[in-house]
N, C-alpha and C positions, 0 to 999 in steps of 0.2 A: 059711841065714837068709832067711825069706821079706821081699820087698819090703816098706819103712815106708810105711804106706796115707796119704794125704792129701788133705784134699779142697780143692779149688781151685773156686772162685768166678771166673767173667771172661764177657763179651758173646762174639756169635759174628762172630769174627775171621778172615780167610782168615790170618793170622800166629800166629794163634795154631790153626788149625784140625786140623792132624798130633797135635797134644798131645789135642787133643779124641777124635779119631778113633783115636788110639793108634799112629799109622805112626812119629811119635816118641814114644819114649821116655825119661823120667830115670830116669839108672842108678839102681836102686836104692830106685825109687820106685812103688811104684802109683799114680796118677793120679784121682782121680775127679772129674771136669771136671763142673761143674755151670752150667750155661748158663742166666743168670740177667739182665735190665734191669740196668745199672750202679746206677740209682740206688735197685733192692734188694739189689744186691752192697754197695753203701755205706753204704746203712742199718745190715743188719745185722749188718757188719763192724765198723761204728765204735761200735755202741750194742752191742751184744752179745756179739762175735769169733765170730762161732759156724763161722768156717771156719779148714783150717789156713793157708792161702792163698788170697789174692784178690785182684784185681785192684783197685786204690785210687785216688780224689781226690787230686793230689800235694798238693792243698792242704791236703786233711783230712789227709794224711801229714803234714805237715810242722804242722799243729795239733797232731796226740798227740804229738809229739814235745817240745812245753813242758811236758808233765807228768811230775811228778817221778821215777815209773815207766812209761818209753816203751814201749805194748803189743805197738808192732810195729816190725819193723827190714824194711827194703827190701832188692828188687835193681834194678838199672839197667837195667830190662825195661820198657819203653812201650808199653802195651798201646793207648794214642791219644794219638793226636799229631793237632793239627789247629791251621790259620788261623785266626783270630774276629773278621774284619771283618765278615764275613758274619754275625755273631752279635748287631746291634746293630738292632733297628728302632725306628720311629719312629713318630709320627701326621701324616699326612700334612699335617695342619691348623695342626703346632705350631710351625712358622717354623723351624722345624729342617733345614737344610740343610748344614750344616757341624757338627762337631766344638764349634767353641768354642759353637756354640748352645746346648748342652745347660747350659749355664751358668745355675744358679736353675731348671732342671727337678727335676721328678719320677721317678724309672727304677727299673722293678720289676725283682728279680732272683729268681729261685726262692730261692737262698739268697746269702747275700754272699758268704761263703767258697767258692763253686764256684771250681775251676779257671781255667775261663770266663771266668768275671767277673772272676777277679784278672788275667789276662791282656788283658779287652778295659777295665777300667778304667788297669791300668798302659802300654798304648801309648795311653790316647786321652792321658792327664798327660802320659806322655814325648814323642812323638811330635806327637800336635795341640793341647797346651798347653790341654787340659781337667784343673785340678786335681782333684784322685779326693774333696778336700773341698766343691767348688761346686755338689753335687748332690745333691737329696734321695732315699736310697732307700728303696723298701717290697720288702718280701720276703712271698712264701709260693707256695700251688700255683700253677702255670701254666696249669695246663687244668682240675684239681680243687684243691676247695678244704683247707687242713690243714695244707699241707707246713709241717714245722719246718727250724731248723738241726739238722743232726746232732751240731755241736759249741759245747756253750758259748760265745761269742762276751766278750772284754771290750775294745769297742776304742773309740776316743779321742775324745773328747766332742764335737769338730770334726766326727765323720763319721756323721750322723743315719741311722741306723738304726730302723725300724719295720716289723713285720709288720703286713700288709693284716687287715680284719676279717675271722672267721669269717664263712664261706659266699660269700666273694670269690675271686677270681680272676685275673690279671696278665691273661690274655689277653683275658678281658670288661671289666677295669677301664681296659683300651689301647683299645678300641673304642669305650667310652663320654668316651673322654676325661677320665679320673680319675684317668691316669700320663699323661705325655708320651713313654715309649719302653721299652723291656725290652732289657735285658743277657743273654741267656740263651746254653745248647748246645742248644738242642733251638727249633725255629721255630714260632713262636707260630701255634695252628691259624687266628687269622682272616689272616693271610699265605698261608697253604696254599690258603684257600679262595678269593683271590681278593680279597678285601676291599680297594677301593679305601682306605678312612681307614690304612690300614697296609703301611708298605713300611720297606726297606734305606735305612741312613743311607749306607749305600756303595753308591751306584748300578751303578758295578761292580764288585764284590767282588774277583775276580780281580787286576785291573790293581792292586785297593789293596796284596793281599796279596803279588801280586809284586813291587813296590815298596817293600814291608815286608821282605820277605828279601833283596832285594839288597842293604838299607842295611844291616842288622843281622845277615844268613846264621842268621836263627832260625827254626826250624818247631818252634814252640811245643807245651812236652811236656802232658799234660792227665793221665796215670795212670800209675802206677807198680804194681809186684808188691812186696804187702806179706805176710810171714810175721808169723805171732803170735809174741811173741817166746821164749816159755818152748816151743814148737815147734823153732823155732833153735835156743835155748840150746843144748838138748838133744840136734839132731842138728847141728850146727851145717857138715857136710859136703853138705846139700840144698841151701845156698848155689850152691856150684859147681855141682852136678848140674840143678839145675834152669837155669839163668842156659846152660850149655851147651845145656838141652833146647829152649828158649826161642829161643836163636839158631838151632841145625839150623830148626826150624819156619817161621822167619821165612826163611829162604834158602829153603826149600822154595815160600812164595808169593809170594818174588820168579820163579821158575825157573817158576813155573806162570805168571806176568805174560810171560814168554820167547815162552811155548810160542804160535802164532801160527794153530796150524792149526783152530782155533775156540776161539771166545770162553769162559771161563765164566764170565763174571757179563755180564750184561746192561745194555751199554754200547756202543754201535758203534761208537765210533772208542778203547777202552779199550788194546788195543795203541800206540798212536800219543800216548797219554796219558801214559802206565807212560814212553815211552823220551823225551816231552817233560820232566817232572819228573827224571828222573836227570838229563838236560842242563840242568837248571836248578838243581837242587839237590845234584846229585851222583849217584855211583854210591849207595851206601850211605844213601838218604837218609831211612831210618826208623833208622837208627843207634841201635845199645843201646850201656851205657857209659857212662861216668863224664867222660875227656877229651874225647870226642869231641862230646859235649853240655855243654861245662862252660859255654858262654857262656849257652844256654836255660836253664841251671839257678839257674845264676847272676842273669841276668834273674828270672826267676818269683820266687827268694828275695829281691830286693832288694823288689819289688812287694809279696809278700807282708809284708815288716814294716813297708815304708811305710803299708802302707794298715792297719795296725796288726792284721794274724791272726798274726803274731808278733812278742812282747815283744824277743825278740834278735835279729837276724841273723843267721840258720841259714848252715852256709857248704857249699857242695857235696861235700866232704869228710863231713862227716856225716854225709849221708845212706843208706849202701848199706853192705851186710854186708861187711867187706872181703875176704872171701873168694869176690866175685864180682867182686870189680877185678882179681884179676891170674888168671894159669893157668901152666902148666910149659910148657917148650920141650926140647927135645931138639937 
């Protein structure tokens, strides 16, 4: 029986890059890795399915998941995982120095529903006592102008929601002083370029986010691996196969992180970095899995319906095919 063909959608990952290249394989699978921006992996996964696999917004996961026929069912595959203090800027003019300042601002976000946002709105509430309701948001493009939400949105009157006008922009409307700051994953180009009016609410980013995971031990999850679910139904054995081919991959670009006798990615002190983060975070500290991550998921789920992207409290149980939480022993 020849391999069931499948096309997978995800960013270019050294964790995920053996799946790409073919040194790993799922049993049983043909692979056809389609190396794609996340957020046209997201698009037209969540508006259309047009893949059988693809890398996902745990946010926008766990949005389909209110709907009365959920399109897609996960695995505990974290295709990025990332800090988001670093993800908050500012206008340098706005008296915004602290956390509680943003209190009666403005804060553009590409979309509300990002990952991102659900993660840097729910520590600044938890954490620096900025309620996620004391702040006005606009949404749309970051650098062009258009961008929609990809999902429906219906949430709670308290928490002002407005897209920017057509032919606007978060990162011109920051420089002109027409928002007071941006919530975003991606760095707004007048920060890149140097623009004095726009800098880091976290002067050091670092010290914050380490500070962040010693109190909480979370390296906040941002994507998940979602299958379409009549895909599953049907083979519902690519659970396993894939979730195992996923992990070989990822041990593979830990071991290439080992390897000492030249660099490959272009970072100079990148050896010395790899084996500071495991002494900070641990050996395993991109960890796949369901226990192993219950407390980030946990965190992100409670966020997410606080801030009202879900009607119920999804609970971390829920979320992943269960035939990628356990495996046989001998």
């Amino acid at each position: 029986m020849p391999p069931l063909p499948l096309t997978f959608a995800c960013g270019d990952y050294d964790r995920t890059r053996a799946l790409e290249e073919g040194t790993v394989r799922a049993s049983g699978i043909s692979l056809n890795y389609l190396r794609l921006p996340v957020e046209e992996t997201f698009f037209r996964m969540m508006r259309h399915q047009e893949f059988d696999v693809a890398e996902m917004s745990f946010s926008s996961y766990v949005v389909s998941l209110q709907r009365d026929d959920p399109p897609f069912v996960a695995l505990p595959v974290y295709t990025s995982r990332m800090f988001r203090h670093g993800g908050i800027f500012v206008r340098s003019d706005a008296g915004i120095e602290q956390p509680e300042d943003l209190v009666g601002k403005t804060v553009g976000s590409p979309e509300f529903q990002l990952s991102a946002c659900v993660w840097i709105r729910g520590i600044l509430a938890e954490h620096h006592g900025l309620p996620v309701d004391s702040v006005r948001y606009r949404t749309g493009g970051q650098e062009k102008p258009g961008r929609i939400e990809k999902a429906a949105l219906d949430l709670p009157p308290e928490i002002e929601v407005e897209p920017i006008a057509p032919g606007q922009t978060l990162s011109r409307m920051l420089v002109e002083g027409e928002i007071d700051a941006i919530y975003s994953p991606r760095i707004p180009s007048p920060f890149t370029e140097g623009d004095p009016r726009v800098r880091r609410l976290f002067p050091d980013v670092i010290a914050a986010e380490t500070k962040y995971f010693g109190k909480t031990g979370i390296f906040p999850i941002m994507h998940v691996v979602a299958i379409r679910r009549e895909v599953y139904e049907t083979n519902r054995w690519i659970a396993q196969s894939l979730m195992k081919a996923f992990s070989e991959a990822k041990e593979r670009a830990y071991r290439r992180f080992d390897d000492s006798s030249a660099l490959p990615f272009t970072l100079p002190w990148m050896t010395l970095q790899f084996e500071e983060a495991r002494r900070r975070l641990g050996d395993d500290f991109w960890s796949y899995g369901l226990q192993d991550n219950w407390d980030d998921l946990d965190a992100f789920l409670r966020y997410h319906h606080e801030q009202g992207l879900s009607k119920r409290r999804v609970t971390p149980e829920e979320l992943f095919a269960p035939e990628a939480l356990e495996s046989f022993v001998i």
